[in-house]
Phi, psi and omega in degrees: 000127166279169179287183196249151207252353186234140149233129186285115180228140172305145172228005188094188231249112163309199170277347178311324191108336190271149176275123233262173202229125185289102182292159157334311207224106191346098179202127170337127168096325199279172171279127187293136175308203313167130167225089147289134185223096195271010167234162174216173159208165191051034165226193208249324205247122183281023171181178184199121191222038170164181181271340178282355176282353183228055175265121188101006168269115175325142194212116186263086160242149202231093178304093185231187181195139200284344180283357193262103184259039138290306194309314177306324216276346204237008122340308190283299164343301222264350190260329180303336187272349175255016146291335172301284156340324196291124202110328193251150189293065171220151184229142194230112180252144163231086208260153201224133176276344199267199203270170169294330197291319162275346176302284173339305189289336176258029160253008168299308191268002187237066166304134169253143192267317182265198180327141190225134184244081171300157171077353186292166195268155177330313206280316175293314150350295196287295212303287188310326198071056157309060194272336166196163190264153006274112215248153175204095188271168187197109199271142132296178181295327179278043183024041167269105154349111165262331199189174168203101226267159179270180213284126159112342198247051170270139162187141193300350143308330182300296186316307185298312173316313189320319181293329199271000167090358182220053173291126186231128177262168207260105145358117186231121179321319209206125165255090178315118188248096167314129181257355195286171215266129168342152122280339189162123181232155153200115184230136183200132188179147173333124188273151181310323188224163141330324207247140188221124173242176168223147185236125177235149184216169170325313186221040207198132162208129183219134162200166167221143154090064181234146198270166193300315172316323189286274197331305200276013135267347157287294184316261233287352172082324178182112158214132121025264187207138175256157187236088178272155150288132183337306195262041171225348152336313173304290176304351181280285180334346206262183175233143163233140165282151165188155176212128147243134230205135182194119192336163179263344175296331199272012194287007167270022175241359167325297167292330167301310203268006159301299204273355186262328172313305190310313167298341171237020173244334232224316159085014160298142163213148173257199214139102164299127119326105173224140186232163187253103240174100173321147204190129162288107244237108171269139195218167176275154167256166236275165169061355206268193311310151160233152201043038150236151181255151152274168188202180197238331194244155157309134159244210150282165154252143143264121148251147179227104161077260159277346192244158192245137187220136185222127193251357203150088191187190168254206151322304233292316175311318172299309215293312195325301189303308190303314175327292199287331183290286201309352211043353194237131156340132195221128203242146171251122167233046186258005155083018177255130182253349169117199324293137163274178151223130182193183175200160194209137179261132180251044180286349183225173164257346191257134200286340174275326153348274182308276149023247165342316170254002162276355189269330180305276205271357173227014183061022184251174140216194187252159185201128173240132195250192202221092175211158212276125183255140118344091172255116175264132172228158218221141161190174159338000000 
């Protein structure tokens, strides 16, 4: 099931008379979404637990990390602009994920003038579409998403529109779009539709409404069985649009830069395993495989209704489909590594079926052995 995309929060009385509702997920012109902060430093109040604690106030926030150094390089900006401010209805947060203990030591040597949020949790993150740091939401005094300005183009003319309620963020005729080949993407949100494709490359991934089991059989190359955990049971349970994206020289860094986006949009963490587990083993059959063609570049996988259509891949999307129709772990040991193109109808659950129309239509079959699985578990 996906999750619900709003929380109903009172924010006062529109022009309807009825009271608007805070979405989830940060956007211009909108009500800022749900806010927590469970530490402040430099500030008057040691937390923050809504937007009525900052009401009628402008609000500057600003996502950064002492490892990250444009936030450090933009620290001295951001403390001239609230000492400038200062007296006047602005507030400058500066939120963070890592602990209080290291936030202290590195303002011993970086004093900062506004508010400082050790610790904050995943869901503000998620919430503001925090994807890299140095991130800059911009609140009006009504508490509405005015902007989200990129790193460096904050300036106290904006900040006075902000106060005065008639903040325009500045048009750009022709917005310079870089073509140069990615250094590095992670994008990940709630998926748009129903319906789910995938695109895979070496160092690549771009798909929509694909659930985290799928994303974490990229990362991890061969996994098995999942071990979820309570509090990580929703999120698993979900559809994600997500893209990643990396030079193909970095592509033995995939996986690092997968699970640390996922641990800081999601608050999720993974882990690899391995256990000893009756299991269902796919192999070739005499003659086999037949009707997969080979190909030279990774393509998609698609399902339409019942049938799995691979445009360009190994086994591992049929193993994914079997898995899930069988419940039980489906190991691929036919040693073809890919990319192929072919499709196969997933029409029964039942393993001598499925048997049977995979030795038909792909020359492969199932054999259920006793072998040591790839368990990934995933939790909070």
């Amino acid at each position: 099931m996906k999750k619900a995309l709003f929380l109903a929060l009172l924010l006062g009385a529109a022009c309807s008379g009825r009271p608007q509702e805070r979405p989830a997920l940060a956007k211009a012109g909108f009500p800022a979404p749900d806010i927590s902060l469970p530490k402040l430093l430099n500030a008057p109040v040691k937390s923050l637990s809504g937007w009525e604690d900052l009401r009628g106030k402008a609000v500057v926030l600003e996502f950064w990390a002492t490892w990250c150094d444009p936030c450090v390089d933009a620290i001295p900006g951001f403390n001239r602009l609230a000492e400038r401010f200062a007296g006047r209805p602005v507030v400058f947060i500066h939120v963070t994920d890592e602990s209080e203990a290291d936030v202290r030591a590195f303002l011993k040597g970086h004093p900062m003038s506004g508010w400082v949020a050790p610790e904050a949790g995943a869901d503000v993150f998620k919430a503001f579409r925090v994807f890299g740091r140095p991130h800059t939401v911009l609140v009006g005094p009504d508490g509405v998403v005015a902007a989200f300005p990129r790193p460096g183009e904050l300036t106290a003319d904006m900040i006075m529109e902000l106060l005065a309620g008639r903040y325009v963020p500045a048009a750009s005729a022709a917005p310079a779009v870089s073509t140069a080949q990615a250094l590095g993407e992670f994008y990940i949100a709630p998926a748009a539709s129903a319906s789910g494709t995938a695109q895979y490359g070496p160092a690549s991934l771009e798909a929509t409404g694909m659930p985290l089991e799928y994303a974490l059989e990229w990362v991890f190359g061969k996994v098995d069985r999942f071990d979820v955990k309570p509090g990580a049971s929703a999120d698993m349970a979900a559809t994600y649009d997500i893209r990643l994206r990396l030079p193909e020289s970095r592509a033995a860094f995939r996986k690092e830069f997968f699970l640390k986006g996922l641990e800081s949009a999601l608050g999720l963490k993974a882990a690899r395993l391995e256990r000893e587990a009756e299991v269902y083993v796919l192999r070739k059959a005499p003659g086999g495989p037949s009707n997969v063609r080979p190909r030279r570049d990774y393509g998609g996988a698609d399902m339409k209704g019942a049938v799995l259509e691979v445009r360009g891949a190994s086994f591992a999307p049929l193993v994914s489909r079997l898995r899930e129709a069988l419940g039980r772990p489906v190991l691929d040991e036919t040693g073809a590594a890919g990319p192929y193109e072919y499709d196969f109808e997933l029409a029964s659950a039942d393993p001598g079926t499925l048997d049977r129309q995979l030795q038909r239509r792909l020359g492969l079959r199932l054999d259920l052995l006793k072998r040591r699985i790839a368990v990934v578990e995933v939790s909070r």
